[in-house]
C-alpha positions in Angstrom: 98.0 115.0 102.9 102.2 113.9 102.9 102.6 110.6 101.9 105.0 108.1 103.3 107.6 106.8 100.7 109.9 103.9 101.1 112.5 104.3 98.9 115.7 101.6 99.2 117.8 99.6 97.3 117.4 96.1 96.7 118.4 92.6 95.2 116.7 90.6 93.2 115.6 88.6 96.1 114.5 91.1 98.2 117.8 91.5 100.5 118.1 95.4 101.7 121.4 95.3 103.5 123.8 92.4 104.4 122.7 90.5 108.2 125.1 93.2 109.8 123.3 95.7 108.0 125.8 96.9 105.6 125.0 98.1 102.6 128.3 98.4 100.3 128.0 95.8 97.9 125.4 97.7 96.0 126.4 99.6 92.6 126.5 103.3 93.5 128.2 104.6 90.3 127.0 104.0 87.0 124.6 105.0 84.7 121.2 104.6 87.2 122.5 107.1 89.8 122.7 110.5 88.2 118.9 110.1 87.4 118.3 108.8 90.8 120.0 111.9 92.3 118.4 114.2 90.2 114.9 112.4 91.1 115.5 111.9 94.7 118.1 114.8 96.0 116.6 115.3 99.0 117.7 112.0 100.4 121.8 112.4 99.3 123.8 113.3 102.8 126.2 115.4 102.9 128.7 116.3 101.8 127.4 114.6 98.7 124.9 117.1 98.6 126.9 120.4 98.7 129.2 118.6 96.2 126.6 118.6 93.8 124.7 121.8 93.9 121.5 120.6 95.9 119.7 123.3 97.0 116.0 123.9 98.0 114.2 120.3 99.1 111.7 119.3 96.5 110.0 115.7 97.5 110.7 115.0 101.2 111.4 117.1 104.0 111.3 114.4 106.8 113.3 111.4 107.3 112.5 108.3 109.6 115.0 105.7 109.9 115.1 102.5 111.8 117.1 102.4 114.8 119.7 99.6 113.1 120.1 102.2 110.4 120.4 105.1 112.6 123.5 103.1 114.6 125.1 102.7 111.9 125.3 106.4 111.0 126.3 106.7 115.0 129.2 104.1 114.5 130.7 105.8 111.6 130.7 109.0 113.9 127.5 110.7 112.3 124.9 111.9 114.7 123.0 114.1 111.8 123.2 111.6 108.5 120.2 114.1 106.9 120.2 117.0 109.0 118.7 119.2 106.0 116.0 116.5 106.7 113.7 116.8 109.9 115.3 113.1 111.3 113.4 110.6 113.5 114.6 107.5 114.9 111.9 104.7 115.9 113.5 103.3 118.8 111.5 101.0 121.5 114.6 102.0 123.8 114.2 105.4 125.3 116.9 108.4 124.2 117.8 111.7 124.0 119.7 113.7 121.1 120.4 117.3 120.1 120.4 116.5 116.4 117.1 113.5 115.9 114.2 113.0 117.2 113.0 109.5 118.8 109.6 107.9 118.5 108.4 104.6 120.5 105.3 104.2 118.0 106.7 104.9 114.4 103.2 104.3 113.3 101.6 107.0 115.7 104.0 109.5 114.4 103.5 108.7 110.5 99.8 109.2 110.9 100.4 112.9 112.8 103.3 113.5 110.5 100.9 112.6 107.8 98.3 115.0 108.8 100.3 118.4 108.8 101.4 120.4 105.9 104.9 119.6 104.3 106.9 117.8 101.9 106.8 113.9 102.0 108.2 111.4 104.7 110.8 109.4 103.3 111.0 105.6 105.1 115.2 105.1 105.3 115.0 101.6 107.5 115.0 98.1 107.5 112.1 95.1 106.8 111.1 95.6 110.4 110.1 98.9 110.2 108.6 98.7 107.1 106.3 96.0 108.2 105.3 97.5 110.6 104.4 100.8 108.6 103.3 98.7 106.1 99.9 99.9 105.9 101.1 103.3 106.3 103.2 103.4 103.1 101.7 105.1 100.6 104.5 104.7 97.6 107.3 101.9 97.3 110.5 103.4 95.2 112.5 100.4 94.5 115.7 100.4 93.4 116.6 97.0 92.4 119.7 95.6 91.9 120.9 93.0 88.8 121.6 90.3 91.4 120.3 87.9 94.2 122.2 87.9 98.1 120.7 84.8 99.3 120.3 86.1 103.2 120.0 89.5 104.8 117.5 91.9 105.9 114.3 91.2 103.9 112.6 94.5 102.1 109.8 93.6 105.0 109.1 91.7 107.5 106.0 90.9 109.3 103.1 88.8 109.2 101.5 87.4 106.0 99.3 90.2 105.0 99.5 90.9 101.2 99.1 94.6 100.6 98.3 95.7 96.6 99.8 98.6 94.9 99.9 99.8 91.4 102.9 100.1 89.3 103.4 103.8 88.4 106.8 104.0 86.6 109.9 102.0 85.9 113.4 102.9 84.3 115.5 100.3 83.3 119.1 101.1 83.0 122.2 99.7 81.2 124.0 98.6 83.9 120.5 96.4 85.0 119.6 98.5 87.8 115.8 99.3 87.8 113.6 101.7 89.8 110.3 100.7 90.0 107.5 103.1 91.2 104.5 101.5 92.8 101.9 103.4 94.5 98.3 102.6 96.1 
């Protein structure tokens, strides 16, 4: 069976992107990102990817991102942000592309995606989509960040519901970034 992996970047406190949804005050050069690419290539765009001599995908071969992340890709003119990924968009408001797929019940679609053969779905979205695939999330890869934001989008939002899982690895790197592995 494919598991569902949400794997982000976050602060200290829990903040996954600034309240418009931006994302650039997050260390992306350093000494953390070299083992992150080499553990999770399949989820560099291009032309990142080409640049450094990803081939064949190895961990994920779908992609399904929030509908705030997804217009951000469309407002820096990007249709396709993973389109070596098979890319679907949870949107409540009814579209049509050439180059994603759209789904009005994310969790419907994780638990058929989940049932065919394949690579792993990789969770790119926001704290509203991942509460409400929260039950559906079979591995949390967090990439956390040495500092706190105060306000923005929260890893997940939802009702109070604790769900358990399990540390299964950590790094810790010299520049205070650590990725933390948690599974159920």
């Amino acid at each position: 069976m494919r598991k569902l992996t949400y794997y982000i970047a976050m602060t200290l406190d829990g903040v996954i992107a600034g309240p418009a949804g931006t994302t650039d005050f997050f260390m992306v050069d350093g000494p953390h990102q070299a083992a992150i690419n080499e553990t999770f290539a399949d989820t560099v765009p291009p032309p990142w990817r080409e640049q450094l001599g990803f081939g064949a995908l190895t961990r994920f071969d779908t992609v399904l991102m929030g509908r705030q992340t997804y217009d951000l890709a469309l407002a820096e003119g990007n249709p396709s942000p993973y389109p070596h990924l098979r890319q679907i968009v949870a949107s409540r408001t009814a579209r049509t592309s050439t180059d994603v797929e759209f789904t009005a019940d994310p969790v419907a679609t994780v638990r058929e995606l989940k049932q065919r053969d394949g690579l792993g779905i990789w969770l790119c979205a926001g704290g509203k989509l991942a509460g409400a695939l929260r039950d559906e999330i079979d591995e949390l890869v967090l990439k956390v960040q040495p500092f706190v934001a105060g306000g923005g989008l929260r890893l997940v939002d939802g009702d109070f519901s604790p769900a358990r899982f399990t540390l299964a690895d950590s790094q810790v790197f010299d520049n205070g970034v650590t990725v933390l592995t948690y599974r159920r």
